[in-house]
N, C-alpha and C positions, 0 to 999 in steps of 0.2 A: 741450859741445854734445850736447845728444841725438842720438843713432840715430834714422834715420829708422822702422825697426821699432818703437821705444818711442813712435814719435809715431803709430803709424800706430794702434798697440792702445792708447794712450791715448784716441781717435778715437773705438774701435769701444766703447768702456766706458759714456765718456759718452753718446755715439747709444741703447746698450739701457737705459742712467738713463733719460734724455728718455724714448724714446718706452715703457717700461713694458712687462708682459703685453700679451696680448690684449682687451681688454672683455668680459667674458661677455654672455651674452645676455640681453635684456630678461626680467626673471620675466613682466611683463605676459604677452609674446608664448608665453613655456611654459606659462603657466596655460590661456592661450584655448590653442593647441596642445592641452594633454591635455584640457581639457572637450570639443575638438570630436572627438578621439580617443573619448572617451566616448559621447557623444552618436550619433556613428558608428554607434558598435554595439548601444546601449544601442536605439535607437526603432525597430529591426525586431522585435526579440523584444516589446517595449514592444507593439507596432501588434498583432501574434500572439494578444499576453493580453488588450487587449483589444476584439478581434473576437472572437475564439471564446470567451472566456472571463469576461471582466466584463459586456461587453452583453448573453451569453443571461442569466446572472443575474439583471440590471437587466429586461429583457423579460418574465423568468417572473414576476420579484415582482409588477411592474407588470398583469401578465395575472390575477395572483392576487385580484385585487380587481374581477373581471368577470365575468358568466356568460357565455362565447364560447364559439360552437363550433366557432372555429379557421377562419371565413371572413366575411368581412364587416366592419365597424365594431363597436371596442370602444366600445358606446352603452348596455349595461345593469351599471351600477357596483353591486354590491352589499357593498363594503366585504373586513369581517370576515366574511363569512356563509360565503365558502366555510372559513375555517379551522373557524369553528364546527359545522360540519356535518361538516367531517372530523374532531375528536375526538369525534365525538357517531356514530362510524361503527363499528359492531361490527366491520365489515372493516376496517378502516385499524388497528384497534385490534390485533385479532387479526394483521394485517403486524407489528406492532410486538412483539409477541412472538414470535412465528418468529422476528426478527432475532435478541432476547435469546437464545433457545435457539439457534441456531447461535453465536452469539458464542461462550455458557457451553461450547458442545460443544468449539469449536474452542481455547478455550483449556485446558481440562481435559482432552482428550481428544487432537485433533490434535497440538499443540504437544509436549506430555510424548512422544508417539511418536516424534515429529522427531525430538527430542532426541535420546530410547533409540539411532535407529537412526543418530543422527550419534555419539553416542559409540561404536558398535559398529562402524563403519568408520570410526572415529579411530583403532582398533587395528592390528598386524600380521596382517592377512587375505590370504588366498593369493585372490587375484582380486576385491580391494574395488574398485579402478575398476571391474570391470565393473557392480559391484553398484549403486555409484555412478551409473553412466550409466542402468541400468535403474529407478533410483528416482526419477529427476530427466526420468526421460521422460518420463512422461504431463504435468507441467508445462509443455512444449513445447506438446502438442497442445494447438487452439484449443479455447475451452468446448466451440463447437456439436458439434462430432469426438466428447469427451468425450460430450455429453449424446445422441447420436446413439446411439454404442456403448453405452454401457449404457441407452438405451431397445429395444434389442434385447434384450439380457441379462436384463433382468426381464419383457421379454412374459411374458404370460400362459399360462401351460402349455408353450408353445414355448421359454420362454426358456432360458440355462443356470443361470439362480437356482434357476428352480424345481427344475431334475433333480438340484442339489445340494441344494436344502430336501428333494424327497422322498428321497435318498438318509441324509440326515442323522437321517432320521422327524422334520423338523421342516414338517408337513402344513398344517396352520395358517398356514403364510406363503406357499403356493402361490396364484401369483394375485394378491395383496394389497400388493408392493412400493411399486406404484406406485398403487392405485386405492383404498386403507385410507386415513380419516382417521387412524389411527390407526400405520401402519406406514410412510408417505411423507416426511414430515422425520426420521426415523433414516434413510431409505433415500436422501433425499439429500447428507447429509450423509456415509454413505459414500462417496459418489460423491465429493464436497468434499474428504475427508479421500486420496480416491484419487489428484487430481489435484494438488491442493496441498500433501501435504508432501514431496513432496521437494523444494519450493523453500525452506521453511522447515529441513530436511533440512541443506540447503547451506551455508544462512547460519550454522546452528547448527557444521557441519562446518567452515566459514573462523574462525568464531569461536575453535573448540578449537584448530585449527593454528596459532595468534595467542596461544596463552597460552606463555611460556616452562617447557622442562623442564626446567630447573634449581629452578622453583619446585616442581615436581611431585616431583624427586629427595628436595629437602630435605625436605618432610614426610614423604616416606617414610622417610627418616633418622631423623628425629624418631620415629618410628612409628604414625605413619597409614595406618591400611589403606586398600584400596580404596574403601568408603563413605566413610571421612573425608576424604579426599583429594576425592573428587568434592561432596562437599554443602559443606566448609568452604575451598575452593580454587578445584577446578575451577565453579562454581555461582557464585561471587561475581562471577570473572574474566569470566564470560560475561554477567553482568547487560545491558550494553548493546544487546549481539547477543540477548538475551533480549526486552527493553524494544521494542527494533525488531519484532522481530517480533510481537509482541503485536500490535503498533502497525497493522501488516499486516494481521493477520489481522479485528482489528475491522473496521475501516475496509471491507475486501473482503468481509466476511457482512453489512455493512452495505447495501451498493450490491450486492449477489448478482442477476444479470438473467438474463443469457444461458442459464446451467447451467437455471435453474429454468425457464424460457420454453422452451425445448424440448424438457425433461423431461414437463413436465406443466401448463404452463398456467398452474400457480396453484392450477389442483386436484387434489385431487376435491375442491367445494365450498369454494373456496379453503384448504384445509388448508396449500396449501405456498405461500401468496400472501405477496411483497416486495411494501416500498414502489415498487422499480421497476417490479417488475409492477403492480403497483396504478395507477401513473403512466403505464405502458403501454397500460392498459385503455381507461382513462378519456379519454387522451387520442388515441389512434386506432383504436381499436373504439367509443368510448362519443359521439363527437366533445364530451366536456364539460370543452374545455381550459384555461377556467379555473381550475376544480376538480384537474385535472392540475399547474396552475404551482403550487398549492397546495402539493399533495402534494409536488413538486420542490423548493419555498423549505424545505418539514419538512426533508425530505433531506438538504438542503444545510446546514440550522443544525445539526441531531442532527450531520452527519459535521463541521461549524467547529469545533461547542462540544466535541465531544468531541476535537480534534484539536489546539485551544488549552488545552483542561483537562490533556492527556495530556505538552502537551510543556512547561506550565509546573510542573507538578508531578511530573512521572514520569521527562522525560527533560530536566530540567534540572538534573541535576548531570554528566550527559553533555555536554551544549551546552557550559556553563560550563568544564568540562575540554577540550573540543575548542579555545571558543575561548581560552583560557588559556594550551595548550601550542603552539595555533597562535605568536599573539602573543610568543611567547619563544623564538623561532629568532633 
């Protein structure tokens, strides 16, 4: 005769046979669950891009095809005639090479500086934070600060450019910084190079702190001096923090507004005129804001195309790598 113990856990055996696990829960119900989880969060930023950001688009192209002067009814449709009128514009054209030349300046010229002074406090320096903080300041301050302070600094006679050009016997530039067709885009572009590299400074300084020194020991091992070490090591390993900033730097001499608007206008005689000044001009000094969404659609394609050229052929073996080594966690 069984134990009643043996009868009782016989009992409780067959009860968790019968009734099984729990049921998990409907996939339907966690699909809708995470889409509306999605959807959540996804249609505010969603509503954000485009209010501010695909509708002006859609608006400027649409205005681009109108002669408006920014009040009244779009009722005079004239097509293509504003684009044709703006490559057929000595000014728009001559915008278009200022950009080129700050671009050329800034990556031959700014960049390689960066670099120099991010390898030089990658070193053992007795007081490179501070040096650090004081080269990554002026990047803090807002353009207008920037273009404020040094439109004092190059006044004319009064300023301190000058007392260092006549101290220097260089005569010839007294007066001229700012009012020389001739001497105003090198002179803002110091200003550029003033404000902006120590951000590219930084980036170039995270990058170096990012490469391991065991790779840096072994070539030295091998026997690699100093040059070889930095052109066939430290140069390669930096490519991407390279690539980026390039990337940077176009893009921002491309759209350059603020510095040169309070600098100088655009002139003397538009020497130092951007497309955003141009698009500035035109569309609330000139009221010819067709002509303006014009000049804004060029803007916007020059900075697409060059931004889809840049990251299917430049920085797509970075992307590819990022998502690769993403994907393999």
């Amino acid at each position: 005769m069984p134990s009643p113990v043996s009868t009782l856990t016989e009992e409780r055996t067959q009860n968790a046979l019968t009734v099984g696990p729990p049921a998990p829960a409907r996939p339907l119900l966690r699909g809708l669950h995470s889409w509306a989880s999605i959807v959540w969060f996804l249609v505010p930023a969603l509503a954000l891009f485009l209010v501010f950001v695909l509708a002006p688009i859609a608006v400027a192209v649409y205005t681009g095809f109108f002669k408006w002067g920014g009040t009244g009814p779009l009722d005079e449709f004239v097509g293509f005639d504003n684009y044709a009128k703006l490559f057929d514009d000595q000014v728009f054209l001559g915008d278009l090479e200022h950009g080129l030349y700050l671009i050329a300046l800034s990556i031959t010229v700014q960049l390689p500086f960066a670099l120099l002074t991010a390898v030089l406090l990658n070193q053992r320096l007795r007081g490179r934070a501070v040096y650090r903080m004081l080269f990554f300041a002026p990047y803090i301050l807002s353009e207008v600060v920037t273009a404020v302070l040094f439109t004092m600094i190059f006044l004319p006679d009064a300023g301190m450019a000058d007392h260092f050009a006549g101290a220097l016997g260089l005569e010839g530039l007294r007066g001229k910084w700012l009012a020389d067709p001739s001497t105003v885009m090198p002179t803002l572009f110091v200003v550029m190079t003033w404000k902006y590299f120590g951000f590219h400074m930084m980036l170039f300084l995270a990058g170096l702190q990012g490469i391991p020194g065991e790779i840096l020991e072994a070539a030295s091992i091998d026997g690699a001096g100093v040059w070889q070490r930095f052109w066939h090591v430290t140069l390669p390993l930096l490519g991407p923090t390279i690539r980026i900033s390039v990337f940077l730097s176009v893009i921002g001499a491309i759209q350059l507004f603020d510095l040169v608007w309070v600098m100088t206008a655009g002139g003397p005689n538009h020497s130092s005129e951007t497309m955003a000044i141009s698009m500035f001009q035109f569309g609330f000094k000139r009221y010819q804001v067709g002509y303006a969404s014009a000049i804004s659609v060029v803007l916007f394609m020059i900075s697409l195309v060059f931004s889809l050229f840049y990251q299917r052929y430049v920085l797509r073996r970075d992307l590819s790598g990022a998502v690769t080594s993403g994907g393999g966690r």
